[in-house]
VMD Tcl script that draws the C-alpha trace (Angstrom):
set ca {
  {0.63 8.88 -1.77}
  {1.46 8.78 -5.33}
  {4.68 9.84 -7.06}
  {3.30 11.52 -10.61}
  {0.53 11.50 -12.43}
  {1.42 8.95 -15.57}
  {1.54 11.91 -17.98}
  {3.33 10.05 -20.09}
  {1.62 7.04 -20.18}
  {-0.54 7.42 -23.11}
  {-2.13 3.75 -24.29}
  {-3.55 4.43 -26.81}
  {-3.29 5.38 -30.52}
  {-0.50 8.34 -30.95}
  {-2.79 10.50 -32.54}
  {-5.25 10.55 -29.89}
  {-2.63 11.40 -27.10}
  {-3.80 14.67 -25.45}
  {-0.24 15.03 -24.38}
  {1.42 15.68 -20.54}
  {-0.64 18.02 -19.02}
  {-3.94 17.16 -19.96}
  {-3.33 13.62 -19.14}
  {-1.83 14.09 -16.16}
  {-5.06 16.08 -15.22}
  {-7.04 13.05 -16.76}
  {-4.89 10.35 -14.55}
  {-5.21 12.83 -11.34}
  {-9.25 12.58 -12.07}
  {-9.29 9.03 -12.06}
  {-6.96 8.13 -9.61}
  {-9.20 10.19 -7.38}
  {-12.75 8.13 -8.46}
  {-10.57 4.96 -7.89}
  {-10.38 6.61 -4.44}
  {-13.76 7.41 -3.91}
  {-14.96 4.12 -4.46}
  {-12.36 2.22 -1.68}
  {-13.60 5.07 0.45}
  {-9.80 6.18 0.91}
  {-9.44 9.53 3.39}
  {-6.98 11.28 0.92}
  {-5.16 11.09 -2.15}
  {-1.59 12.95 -2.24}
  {1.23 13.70 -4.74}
  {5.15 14.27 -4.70}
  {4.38 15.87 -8.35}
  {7.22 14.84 -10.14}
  {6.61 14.00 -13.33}
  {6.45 10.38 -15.01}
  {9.52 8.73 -16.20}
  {11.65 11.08 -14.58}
  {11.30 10.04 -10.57}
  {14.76 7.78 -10.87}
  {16.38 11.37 -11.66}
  {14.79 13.06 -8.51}
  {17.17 14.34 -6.66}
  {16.82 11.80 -3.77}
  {17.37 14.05 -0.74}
  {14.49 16.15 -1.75}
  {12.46 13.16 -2.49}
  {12.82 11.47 0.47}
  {12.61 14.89 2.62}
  {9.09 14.79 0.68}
  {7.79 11.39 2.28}
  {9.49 11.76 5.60}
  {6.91 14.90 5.78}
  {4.06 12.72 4.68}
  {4.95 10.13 7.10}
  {5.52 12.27 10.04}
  {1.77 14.12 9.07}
  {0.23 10.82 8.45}
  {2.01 8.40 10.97}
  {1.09 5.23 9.92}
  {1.68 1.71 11.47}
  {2.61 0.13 8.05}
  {3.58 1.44 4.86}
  {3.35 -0.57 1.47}
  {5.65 0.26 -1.73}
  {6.43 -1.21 -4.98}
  {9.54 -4.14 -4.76}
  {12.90 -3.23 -5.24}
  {12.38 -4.94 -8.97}
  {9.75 -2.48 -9.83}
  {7.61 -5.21 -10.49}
  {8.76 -5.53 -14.49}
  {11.58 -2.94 -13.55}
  {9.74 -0.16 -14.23}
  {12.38 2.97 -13.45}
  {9.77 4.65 -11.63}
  {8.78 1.92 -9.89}
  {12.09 1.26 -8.46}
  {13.02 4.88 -7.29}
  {10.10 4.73 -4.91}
  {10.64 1.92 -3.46}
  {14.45 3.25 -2.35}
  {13.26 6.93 -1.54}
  {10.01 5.28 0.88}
  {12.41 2.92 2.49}
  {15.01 5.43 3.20}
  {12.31 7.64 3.73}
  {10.72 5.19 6.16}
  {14.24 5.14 8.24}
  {14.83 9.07 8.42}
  {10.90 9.82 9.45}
  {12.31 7.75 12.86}
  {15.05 9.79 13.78}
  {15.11 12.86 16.01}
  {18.47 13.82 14.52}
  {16.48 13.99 10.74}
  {15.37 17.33 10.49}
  {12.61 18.52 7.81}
  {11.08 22.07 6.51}
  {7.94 20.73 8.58}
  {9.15 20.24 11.86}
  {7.08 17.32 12.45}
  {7.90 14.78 15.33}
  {9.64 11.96 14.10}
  {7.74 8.57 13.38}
  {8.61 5.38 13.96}
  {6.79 3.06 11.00}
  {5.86 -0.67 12.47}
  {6.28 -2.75 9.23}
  {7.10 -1.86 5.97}
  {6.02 -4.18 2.86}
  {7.23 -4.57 -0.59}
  {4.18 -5.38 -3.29}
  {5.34 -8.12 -5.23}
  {3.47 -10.47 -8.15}
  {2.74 -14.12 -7.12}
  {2.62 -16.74 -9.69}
  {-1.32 -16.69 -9.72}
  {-1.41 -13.00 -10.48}
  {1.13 -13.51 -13.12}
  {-1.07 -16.29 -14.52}
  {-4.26 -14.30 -14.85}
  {-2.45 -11.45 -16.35}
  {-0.25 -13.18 -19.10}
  {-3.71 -15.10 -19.88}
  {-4.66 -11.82 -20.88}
  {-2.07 -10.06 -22.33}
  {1.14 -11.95 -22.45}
  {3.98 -10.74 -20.36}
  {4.82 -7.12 -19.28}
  {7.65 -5.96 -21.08}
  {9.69 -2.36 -20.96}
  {12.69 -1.79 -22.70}
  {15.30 0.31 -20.86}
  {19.13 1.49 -21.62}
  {18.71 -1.26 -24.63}
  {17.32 -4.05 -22.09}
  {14.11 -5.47 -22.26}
  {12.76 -6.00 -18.99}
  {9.58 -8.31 -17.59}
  {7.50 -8.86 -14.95}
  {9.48 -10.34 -12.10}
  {7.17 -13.22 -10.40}
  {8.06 -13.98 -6.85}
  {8.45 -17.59 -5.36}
  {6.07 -18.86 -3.39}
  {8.67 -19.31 -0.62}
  {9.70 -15.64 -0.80}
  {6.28 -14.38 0.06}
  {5.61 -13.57 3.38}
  {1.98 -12.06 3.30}
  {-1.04 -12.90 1.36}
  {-4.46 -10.57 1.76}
  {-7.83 -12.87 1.01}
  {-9.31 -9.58 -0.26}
  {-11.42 -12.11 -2.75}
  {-15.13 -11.38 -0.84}
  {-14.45 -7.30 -2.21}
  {-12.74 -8.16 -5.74}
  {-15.75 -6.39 -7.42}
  {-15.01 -3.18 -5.25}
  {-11.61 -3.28 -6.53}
  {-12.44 -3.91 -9.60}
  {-14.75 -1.24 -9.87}
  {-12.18 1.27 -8.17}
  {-9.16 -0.36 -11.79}
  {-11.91 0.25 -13.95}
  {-12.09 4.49 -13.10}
  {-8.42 4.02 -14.65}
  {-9.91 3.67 -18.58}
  {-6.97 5.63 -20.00}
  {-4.50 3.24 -18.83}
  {-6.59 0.35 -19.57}
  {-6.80 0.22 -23.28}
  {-7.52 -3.45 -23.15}
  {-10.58 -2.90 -20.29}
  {-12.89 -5.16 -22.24}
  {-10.60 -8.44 -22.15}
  {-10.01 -7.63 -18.09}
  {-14.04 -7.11 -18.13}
  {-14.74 -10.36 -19.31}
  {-11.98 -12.43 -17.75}
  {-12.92 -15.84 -16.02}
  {-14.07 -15.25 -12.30}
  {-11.10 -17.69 -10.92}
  {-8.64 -14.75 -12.87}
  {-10.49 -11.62 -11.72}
  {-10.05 -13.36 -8.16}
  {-6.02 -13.76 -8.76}
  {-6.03 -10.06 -10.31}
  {-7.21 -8.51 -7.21}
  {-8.42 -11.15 -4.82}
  {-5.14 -12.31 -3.60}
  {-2.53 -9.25 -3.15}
  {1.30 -10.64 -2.19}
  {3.48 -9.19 -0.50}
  {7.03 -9.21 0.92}
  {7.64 -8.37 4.53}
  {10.65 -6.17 4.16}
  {11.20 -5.11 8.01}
  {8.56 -5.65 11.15}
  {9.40 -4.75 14.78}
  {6.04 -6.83 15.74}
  {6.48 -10.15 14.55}
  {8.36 -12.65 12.04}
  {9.53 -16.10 11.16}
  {8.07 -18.19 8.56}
  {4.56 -18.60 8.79}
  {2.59 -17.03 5.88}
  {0.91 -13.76 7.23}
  {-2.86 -12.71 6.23}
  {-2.60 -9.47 7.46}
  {-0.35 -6.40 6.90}
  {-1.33 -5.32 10.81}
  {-0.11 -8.69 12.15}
  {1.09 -8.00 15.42}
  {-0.21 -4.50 16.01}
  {-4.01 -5.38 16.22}
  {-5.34 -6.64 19.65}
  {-6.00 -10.30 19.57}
  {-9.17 -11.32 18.27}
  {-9.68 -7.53 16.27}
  {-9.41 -7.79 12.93}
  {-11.67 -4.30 12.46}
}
mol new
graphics top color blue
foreach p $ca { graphics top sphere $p radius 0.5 }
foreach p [lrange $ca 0 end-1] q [lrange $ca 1 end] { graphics top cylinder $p $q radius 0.2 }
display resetview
């Protein structure tokens, strides 16, 4: 489930910027050959429109992913950190409306336009950057920076003590790889993430972090490899 379309997220040169809706149609296309190639069921939108999701009126918003989660009901749900990452605005609203959202799906008194049965979610997760991912990227780039209300705000990297889940997705890297590169209109810089040392492709999107915000399966301290810890019968990892 994806909030907008990045419509305003031209990279490139100014004068080649289609403008909103054609590259919102352009984003849509590749977001949905990113898809394709991680063999994902579905892609779906809230449509609002990038840069403006922090104004959403947040009933609505959530009302829209209680509906998704009651249609969908899934064990786990995954959402940007309550920093945003580099506290992008966007970012940040989604993580609030999907947790709210995430409460209100579970409760029989929370009613919606769809009438769904309520769903009770088993672990929610916060996607946060790790100090290898960091690494890799600022090799590459330098750090993430977005001004807002007269602040310049960066990439937030997570202590290794605050991260409670780590996914050793390094033997399908290519695959993901494959599924960043459909994304060339946000990528203006493809060729120096094309050519990047193996040990920083494998940080980009070997390793995935995470934050365990809320599980009713399991806890404590121990570093989890495996957002279904707890659900799946022992010995399945299918």
């Amino acid at each position: 489930m994806t909030a907008t379309r990045g419509e305003r997220g031209w990279q490139g040169d100014k004068r080649d910027d289609p403008g909103p809706d054609a590259l919102g149609r352009i984003r849509e296309a590749e977001l949905r050959a990113a898809a394709e190639v991680l063999k994902l069921r579905s892609v779906d939108f809230l449509d609002y429109i990038d840069g403006d999701l922090d104004q959403a009126e947040p009933a609505e918003a959530v009302a829209k992913i209680v509906r998704h989660l009651r249609r969908a009901r899934p064990h786990v749900v995954a959402t940007f950190a309550p920093d945003g990452s580099y506290g992008h605005p966007d970012h940040i609203a989604i993580c609030q409306f999907t947790t709210a959202a995430v409460v209100a799906a579970a409760d029989p008194g929370y009613a919606d336009p769809g009438e769904l049965a309520p769903h009770r979610v088993s672990k929610l997760y916060y996607m946060v950057l790790s100090q290898a991912w960091a690494d890799a990227y600022f090799a590459a780039f330098g750090d993430i920076r977005m001004p807002v209300d007269g602040i310049v705000r960066h990439a937030v990297v997570w202590p290794e003590w605050a991260i409670t889940t780590r996914i050793d997705s390094s033997a399908h890297w290519r695959t993901v790889w494959q599924a960043v590169a459909c994304h060339r209109s946000q990528l203006p810089g493809y060729h120096v993430l094309e050519h990047m040392p193996e040990q920083h492709q494998l940080n980009l999107w070997g390793r995935p972090s995470f934050y365990r915000a809320f599980s009713l399966v399991n806890g404590g301290r121990a570093l989890e490899d495996d957002l279904f810890a707890g659900l799946r019968v022992t010995g399945d990892r299918g």
